[in-house]
C-alpha positions as CSV (number, residue, x, y, z in Angstrom):
1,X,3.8,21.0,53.6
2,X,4.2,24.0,51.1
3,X,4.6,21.2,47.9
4,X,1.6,18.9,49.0
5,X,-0.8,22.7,49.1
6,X,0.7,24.1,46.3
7,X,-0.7,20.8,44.4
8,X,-4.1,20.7,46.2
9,X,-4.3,24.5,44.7
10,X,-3.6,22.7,41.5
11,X,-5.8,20.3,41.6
12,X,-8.8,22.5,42.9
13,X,-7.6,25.1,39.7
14,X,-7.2,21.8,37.3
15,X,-11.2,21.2,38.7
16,X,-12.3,24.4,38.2
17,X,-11.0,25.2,34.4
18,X,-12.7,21.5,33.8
19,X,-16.0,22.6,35.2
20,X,-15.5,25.8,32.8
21,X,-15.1,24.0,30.3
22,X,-17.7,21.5,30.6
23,X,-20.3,24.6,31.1
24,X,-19.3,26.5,28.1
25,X,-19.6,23.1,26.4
26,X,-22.9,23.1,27.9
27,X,-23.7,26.2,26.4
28,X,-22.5,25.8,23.2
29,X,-24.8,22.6,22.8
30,X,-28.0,24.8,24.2
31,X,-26.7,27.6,21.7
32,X,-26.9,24.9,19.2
33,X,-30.5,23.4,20.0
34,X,-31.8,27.2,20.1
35,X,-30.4,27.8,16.4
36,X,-31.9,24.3,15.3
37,X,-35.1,25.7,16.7
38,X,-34.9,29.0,15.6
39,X,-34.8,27.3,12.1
40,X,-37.6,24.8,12.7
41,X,-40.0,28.1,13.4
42,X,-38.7,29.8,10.8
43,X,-39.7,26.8,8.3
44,X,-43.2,26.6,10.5
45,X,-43.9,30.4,9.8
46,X,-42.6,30.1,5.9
47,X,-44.8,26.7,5.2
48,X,-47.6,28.7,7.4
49,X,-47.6,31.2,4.8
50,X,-47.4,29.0,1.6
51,X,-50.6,27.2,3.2
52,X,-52.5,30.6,3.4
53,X,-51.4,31.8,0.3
54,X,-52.6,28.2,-1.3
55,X,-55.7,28.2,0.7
56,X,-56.1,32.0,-0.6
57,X,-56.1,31.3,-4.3
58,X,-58.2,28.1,-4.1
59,X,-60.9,30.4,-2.2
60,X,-60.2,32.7,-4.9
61,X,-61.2,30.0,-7.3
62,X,-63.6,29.3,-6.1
63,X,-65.6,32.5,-5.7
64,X,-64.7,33.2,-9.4
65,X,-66.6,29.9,-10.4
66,X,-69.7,30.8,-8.2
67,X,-69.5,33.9,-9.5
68,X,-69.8,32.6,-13.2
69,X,-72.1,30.6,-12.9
70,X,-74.1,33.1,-10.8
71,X,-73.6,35.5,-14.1
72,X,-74.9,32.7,-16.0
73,X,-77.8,32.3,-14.4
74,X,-78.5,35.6,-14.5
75,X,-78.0,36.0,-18.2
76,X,-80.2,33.1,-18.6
77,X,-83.3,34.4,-16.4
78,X,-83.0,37.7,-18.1
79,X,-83.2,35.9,-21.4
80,X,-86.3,34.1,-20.0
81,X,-87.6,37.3,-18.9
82,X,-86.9,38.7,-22.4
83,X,-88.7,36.4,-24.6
84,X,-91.7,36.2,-21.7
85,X,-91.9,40.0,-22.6
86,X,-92.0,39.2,-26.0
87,X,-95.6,36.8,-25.8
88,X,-98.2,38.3,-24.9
């Protein structure tokens, strides 16, 4: 009777370090998923700020060109304003 509870002991051990294992196997896949998505923000956040940054200058662009042609304009008018002056 000693023999036959000495192996039920084994088995329920054997049991046991398989449920360990399984579990840290477990965990080392959800450790895995969290890295993979660690990395998918981290691209997210860096292509984020690329589109800002893009989004940024073409404003800035833009703001030079109406500001050019707003000088223009402005140089033009004074001319008109000028020569206007100039008849009496």
């Amino acid at each position: 009777m000693a023999i036959t509870q000495i192996n039920a002991e084994d088995k329920t051990y054997e049991n046991e370090v398989q449920e360990v294992v399984q579990l840290k196997n477990i965990i080392d896949s959800k450790e895995a998923e969290i890295t993979a998505l660690k990395s998918v923000i981290d691209d997210l956040k860096l292509a984020k700020v690329q589109v800002e940054e893009e989004a940024k200058k073409e404003a800035d662009k833009l703001m030079v060109e109406k500001i050019t042609k707003y000088e223009k304009q402005i140089r033009r008018l004074k001319r008109e304003a000028k020569d206007m002056l100039l008849y009496p």
